[in-house]
C-alpha positions as CSV (number, residue, x, y, z in Angstrom):
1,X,-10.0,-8.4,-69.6
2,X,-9.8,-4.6,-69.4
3,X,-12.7,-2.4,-70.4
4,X,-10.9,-0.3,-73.1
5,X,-8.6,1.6,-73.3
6,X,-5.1,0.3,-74.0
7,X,-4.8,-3.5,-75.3
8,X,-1.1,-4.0,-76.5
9,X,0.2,-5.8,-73.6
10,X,3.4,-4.3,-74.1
11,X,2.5,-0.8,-75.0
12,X,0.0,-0.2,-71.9
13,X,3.3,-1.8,-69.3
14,X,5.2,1.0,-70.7
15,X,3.0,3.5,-70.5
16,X,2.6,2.5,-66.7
17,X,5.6,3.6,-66.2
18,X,5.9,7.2,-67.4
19,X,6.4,9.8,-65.3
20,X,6.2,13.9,-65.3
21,X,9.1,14.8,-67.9
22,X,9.3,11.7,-70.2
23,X,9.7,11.7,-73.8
24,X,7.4,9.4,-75.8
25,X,8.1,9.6,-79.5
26,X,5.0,8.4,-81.8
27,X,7.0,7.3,-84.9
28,X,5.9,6.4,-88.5
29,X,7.4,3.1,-89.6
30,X,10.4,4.7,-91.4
31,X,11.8,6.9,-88.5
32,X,15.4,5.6,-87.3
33,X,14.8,3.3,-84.0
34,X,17.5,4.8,-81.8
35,X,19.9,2.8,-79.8
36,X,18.8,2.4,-76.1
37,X,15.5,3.5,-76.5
38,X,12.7,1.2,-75.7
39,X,10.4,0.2,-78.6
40,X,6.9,-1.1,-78.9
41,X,6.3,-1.8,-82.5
42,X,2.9,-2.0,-83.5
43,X,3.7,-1.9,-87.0
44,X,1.8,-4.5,-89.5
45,X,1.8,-3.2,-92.5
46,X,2.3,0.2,-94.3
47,X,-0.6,1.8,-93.0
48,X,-1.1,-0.6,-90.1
49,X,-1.6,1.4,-87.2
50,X,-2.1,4.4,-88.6
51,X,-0.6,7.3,-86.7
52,X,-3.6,9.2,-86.1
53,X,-5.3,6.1,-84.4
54,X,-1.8,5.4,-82.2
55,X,-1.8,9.0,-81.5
56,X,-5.4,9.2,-80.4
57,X,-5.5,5.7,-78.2
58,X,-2.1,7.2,-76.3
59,X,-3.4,11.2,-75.7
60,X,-6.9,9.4,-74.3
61,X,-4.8,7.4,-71.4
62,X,-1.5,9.7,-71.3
63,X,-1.2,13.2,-69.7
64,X,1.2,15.3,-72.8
65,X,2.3,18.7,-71.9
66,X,4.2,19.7,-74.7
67,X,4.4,18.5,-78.6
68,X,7.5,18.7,-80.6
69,X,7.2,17.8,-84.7
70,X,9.5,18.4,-87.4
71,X,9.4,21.9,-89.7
72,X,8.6,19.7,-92.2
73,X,5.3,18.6,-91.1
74,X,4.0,21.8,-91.8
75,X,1.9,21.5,-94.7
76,X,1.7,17.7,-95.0
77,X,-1.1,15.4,-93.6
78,X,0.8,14.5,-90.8
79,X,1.2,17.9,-89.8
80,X,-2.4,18.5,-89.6
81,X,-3.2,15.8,-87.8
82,X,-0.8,16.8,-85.0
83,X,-1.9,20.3,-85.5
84,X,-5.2,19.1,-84.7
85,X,-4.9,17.7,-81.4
86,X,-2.2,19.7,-79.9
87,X,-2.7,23.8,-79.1
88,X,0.9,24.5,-79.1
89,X,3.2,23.1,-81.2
90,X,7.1,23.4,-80.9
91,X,8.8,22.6,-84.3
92,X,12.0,21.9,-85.2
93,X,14.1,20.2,-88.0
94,X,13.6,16.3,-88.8
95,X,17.3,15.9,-88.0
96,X,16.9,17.7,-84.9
97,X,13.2,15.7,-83.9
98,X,15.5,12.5,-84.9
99,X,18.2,13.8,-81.9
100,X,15.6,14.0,-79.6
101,X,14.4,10.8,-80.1
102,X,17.6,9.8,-78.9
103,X,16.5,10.6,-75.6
104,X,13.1,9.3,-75.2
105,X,11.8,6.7,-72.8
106,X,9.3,5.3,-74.8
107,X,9.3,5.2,-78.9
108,X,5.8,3.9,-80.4
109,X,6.5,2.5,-84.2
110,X,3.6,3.0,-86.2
111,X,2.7,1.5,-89.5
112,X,2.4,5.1,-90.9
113,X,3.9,5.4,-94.2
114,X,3.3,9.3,-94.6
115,X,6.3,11.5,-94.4
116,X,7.1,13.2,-91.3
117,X,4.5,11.7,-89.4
118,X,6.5,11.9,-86.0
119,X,6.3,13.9,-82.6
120,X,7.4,13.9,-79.6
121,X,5.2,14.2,-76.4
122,X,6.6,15.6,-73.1
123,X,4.4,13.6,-70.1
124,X,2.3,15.9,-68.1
125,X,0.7,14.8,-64.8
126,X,-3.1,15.0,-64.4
127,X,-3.6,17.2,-61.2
């Protein structure tokens, strides 16, 4: 059994295989799934993960080099919470943050039921 870190069997073999440039979309549970994109749902209830948590466990074992949230997170709790683990945040409209999504390699569904608690991470590499 591992240490820490990652549990989800599922969510820790996808994260394994990120690479410098992905997109990894950390979703509340009413965000649109798009078609194509892989999805680990983690989703219990509403509530159940709650974003900040999913956020936290992925930014302690994942290298993110850029954030991207929607202009409407900007004075909701969601907002703050990305606000408060990410310098430099890139925002742009819900619609928009949904496109993106589009193109992610990796979508984590949370059990977040606040609005606009989504954001896109850009993979880093740690050296």
């Amino acid at each position: 059994m591992k240490r820490g870190g990652l549990l989800n069997a599922q969510l820790n073999h996808a994260v394994s295989g990120l690479g410098h440039g992905d997109l990894v979309v950390v979703a509340d549970c009413g965000l649109p799934l798009p078609a194509g994109v892989p999805v680990v749902d983690l989703a219990v209830v509403h509530g159940l993960p709650a974003f900040a948590d999913v956020l936290d466990a992925l930014t302690a074992d994942v290298v993110f080099e850029a954030c991207t949230a929607a202009d409407e997170s900007h004075d909701s709790p969601a907002g703050a919470q990305i606000t408060s683990r990410f310098d430099d945040v890139a925002y742009v409209s819900h619609d928009e943050l949904k496109r993106l999504s589009g193109g992610a390699r990796l979508l984590v569904r949370t059990g977040e039921a606040t609005p606009y608690a989504n954001v896109v991470l850009r993979c880093g590499v740690p050296f």
